[in-house]
N, C-alpha and C positions, 0 to 999 in steps of 0.2 A: 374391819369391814365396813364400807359404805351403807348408811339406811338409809331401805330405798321405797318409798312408794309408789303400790302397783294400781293401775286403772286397768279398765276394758283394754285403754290402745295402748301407752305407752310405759316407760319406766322413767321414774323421774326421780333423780338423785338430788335429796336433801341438799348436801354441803354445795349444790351450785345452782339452788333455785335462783340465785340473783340475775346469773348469768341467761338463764330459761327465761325471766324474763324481760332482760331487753333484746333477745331473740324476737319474742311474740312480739314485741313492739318496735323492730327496728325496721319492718318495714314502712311505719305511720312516720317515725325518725328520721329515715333517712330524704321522704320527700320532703319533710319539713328542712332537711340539711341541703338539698340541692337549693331551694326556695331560697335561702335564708344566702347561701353563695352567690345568689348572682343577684342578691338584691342588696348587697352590705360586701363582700369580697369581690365582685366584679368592680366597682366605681376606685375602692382602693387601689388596685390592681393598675387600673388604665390609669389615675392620678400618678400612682409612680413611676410608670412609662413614660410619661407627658413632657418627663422634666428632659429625658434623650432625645424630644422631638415627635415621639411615637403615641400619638392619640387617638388613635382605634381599633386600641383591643376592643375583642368582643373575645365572650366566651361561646364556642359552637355548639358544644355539645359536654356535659357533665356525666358519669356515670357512674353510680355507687355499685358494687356488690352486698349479697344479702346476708355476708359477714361482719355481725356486729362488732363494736366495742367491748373488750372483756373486763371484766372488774376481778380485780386481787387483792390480797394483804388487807382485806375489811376488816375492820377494827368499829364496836358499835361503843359509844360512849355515854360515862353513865352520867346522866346530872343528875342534882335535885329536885330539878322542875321537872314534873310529869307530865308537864304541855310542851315537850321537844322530844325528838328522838333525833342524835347526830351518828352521822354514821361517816367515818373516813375511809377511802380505798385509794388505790393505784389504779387507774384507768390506763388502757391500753389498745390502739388501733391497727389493726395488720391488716387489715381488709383490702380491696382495689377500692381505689376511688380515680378518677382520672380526671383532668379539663382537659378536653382540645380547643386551641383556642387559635385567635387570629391575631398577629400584630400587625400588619396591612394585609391587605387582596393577596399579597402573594408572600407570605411570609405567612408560616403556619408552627406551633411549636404545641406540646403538649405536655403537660403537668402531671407525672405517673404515680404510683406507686406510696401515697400522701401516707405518712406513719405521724402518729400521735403517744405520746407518753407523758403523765401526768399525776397529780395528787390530786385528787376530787373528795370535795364534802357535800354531803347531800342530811339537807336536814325534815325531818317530817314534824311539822307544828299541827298541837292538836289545838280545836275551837268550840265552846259552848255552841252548840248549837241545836235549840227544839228543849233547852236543860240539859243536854248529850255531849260527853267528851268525844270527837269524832276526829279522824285527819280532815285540817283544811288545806293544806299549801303543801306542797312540795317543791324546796330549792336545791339547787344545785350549783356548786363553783369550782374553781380551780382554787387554790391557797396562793398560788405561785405560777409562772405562764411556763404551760404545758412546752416538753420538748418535739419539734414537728422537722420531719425531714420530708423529700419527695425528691425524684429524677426528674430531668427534661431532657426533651428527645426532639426531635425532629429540626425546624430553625431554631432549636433552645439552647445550641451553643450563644446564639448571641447572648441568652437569661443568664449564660454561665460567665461571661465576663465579671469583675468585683463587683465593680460598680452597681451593674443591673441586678445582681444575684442579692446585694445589701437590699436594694428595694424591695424585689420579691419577698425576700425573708420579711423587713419590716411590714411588707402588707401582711402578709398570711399572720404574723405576730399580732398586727392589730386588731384584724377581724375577728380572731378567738380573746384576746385582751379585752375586746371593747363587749362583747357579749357576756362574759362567764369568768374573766378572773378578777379577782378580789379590786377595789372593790362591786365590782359588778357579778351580778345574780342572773341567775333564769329561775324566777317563780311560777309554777305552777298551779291553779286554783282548782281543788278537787272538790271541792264543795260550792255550788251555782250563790250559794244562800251566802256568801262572803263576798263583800266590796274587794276591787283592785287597791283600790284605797287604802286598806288595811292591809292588805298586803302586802304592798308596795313600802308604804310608808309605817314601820314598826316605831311602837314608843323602844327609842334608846335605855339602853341598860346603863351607862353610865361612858367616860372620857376618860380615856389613856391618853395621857402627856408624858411624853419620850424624850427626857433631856441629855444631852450631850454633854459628857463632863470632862474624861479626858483618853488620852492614848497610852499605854506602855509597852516599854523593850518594842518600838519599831525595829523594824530589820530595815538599813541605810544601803537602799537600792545604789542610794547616786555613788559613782565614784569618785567624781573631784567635789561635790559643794557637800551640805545637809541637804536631807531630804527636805519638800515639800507636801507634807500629811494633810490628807483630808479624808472623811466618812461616807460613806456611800450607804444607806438607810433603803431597804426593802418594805414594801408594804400591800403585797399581790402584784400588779403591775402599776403602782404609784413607787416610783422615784424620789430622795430628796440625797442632795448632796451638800453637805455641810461649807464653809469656808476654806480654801487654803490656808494654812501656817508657814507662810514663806521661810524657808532656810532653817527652820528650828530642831 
């Protein structure tokens, strides 16, 4: 059975206070999220279009629902240091979110139905402060860039061509990539009495160097030559791809 604490007004279930509260906060969230679209995913958007000839998208009109992001599978982790608190989840977005947008005067398409899925870490750092261990920051990231799907409806057949549809995807990819996945953060300063500075810029813990040694038992895709083997290296949304081994 659920423990649950009772107030005057409501009942409030323990095992999903997380979720309670970015409820209470997702309405401060979500105008910071329309803000944050047409000031960083609008210019993306219309850059990608540009290249078909088509350079005045506008976004008309944005509209979130007051169904937040859910969080699952939390997992809190233990360290050493008792000036961190990390916590890992599954982030989840099923809410409405919509853009109506314009690709010329008379072309109108609309962006529906946006879903989000993803690994999120959220870390709570504590800071002397007044002689007081107390939270100063709160970050948050992706590990890996989150999976995003959405509909288009109206002239959005033309978004659905390859072509246009590869753009579209790689903006929406960039705009959550360049905000919040690895290496990129969204920190938050809870404490007035703490520099951005510090913030921002943490003394490093130390340098992982990642060397490339070798391959075994490929599976020999080609059918008439050898393969040509190369590595493809993840690191949030940083890319490296190693050399080709021609014919080997």
């Amino acid at each position: 059975m659920d423990k649950k604490t009772y107030t005057n007004d409501i009942v409030i279930h323990d095992n999903d206070w997380h979720n309670s509260l970015v409820q209470a906060l997702w309405p401060s969230l979500s105008h910071l999220l329309i803000k944050a679209i047409r000031r960083k995913m609008e210019p993306k958007a219309k850059a990608a279009l540009e290249v078909f000839g088509f350079g005045g998208l506008t976004f008309d009109d944005i509209s979130v629902s007051q169904d937040p992001p859910k969080l699952f599978n939390i997992q809190v982790l233990e360290r050493k240091s008792k000036r961190k608190i990390i916590i890992d989840a599954e982030v989840s977005y099923n809410g409405k979110l919509d853009i109506n947008m314009s690709i010329t005067n008379s072309m109108k398409a609309k962006l529906s139905d946006i879903k989000l899925l993803g690994h999120v870490r959220i870390v709570l750092k504590m800071f002397d402060i007044n002689q007081i261990c107390l939270p100063g920051s709160l970050t948050i990231f992706f590990s890996k860039s989150p999976e995003i799907s959405y509909n288009v409806s109206g002239a959005g057949s033309f978004l659905k061509t390859p072509g246009v549809r590869n753009k579209v995807d790689l903006a929406l990819k960039d705009y959550v990539d360049n905000a919040m996945t690895l290496p990129n953060m969204i920190t938050v300063r809870l404490n007035s009495k703490l520099s951005y500075q510090v913030l921002n810029m943490p003394k490093p813990v130390g340098i992982l160097l990642v060397k490339l040694v070798e391959g075994r038992e490929l599976i020999n895709t080609d059918l008439w030559t050898k393969i040509d083997p190369y590595v493809v290296m993840l690191h949030g949304n940083i890319i490296y791809i190693s050399l080709l081994l021609y014919l080997s």
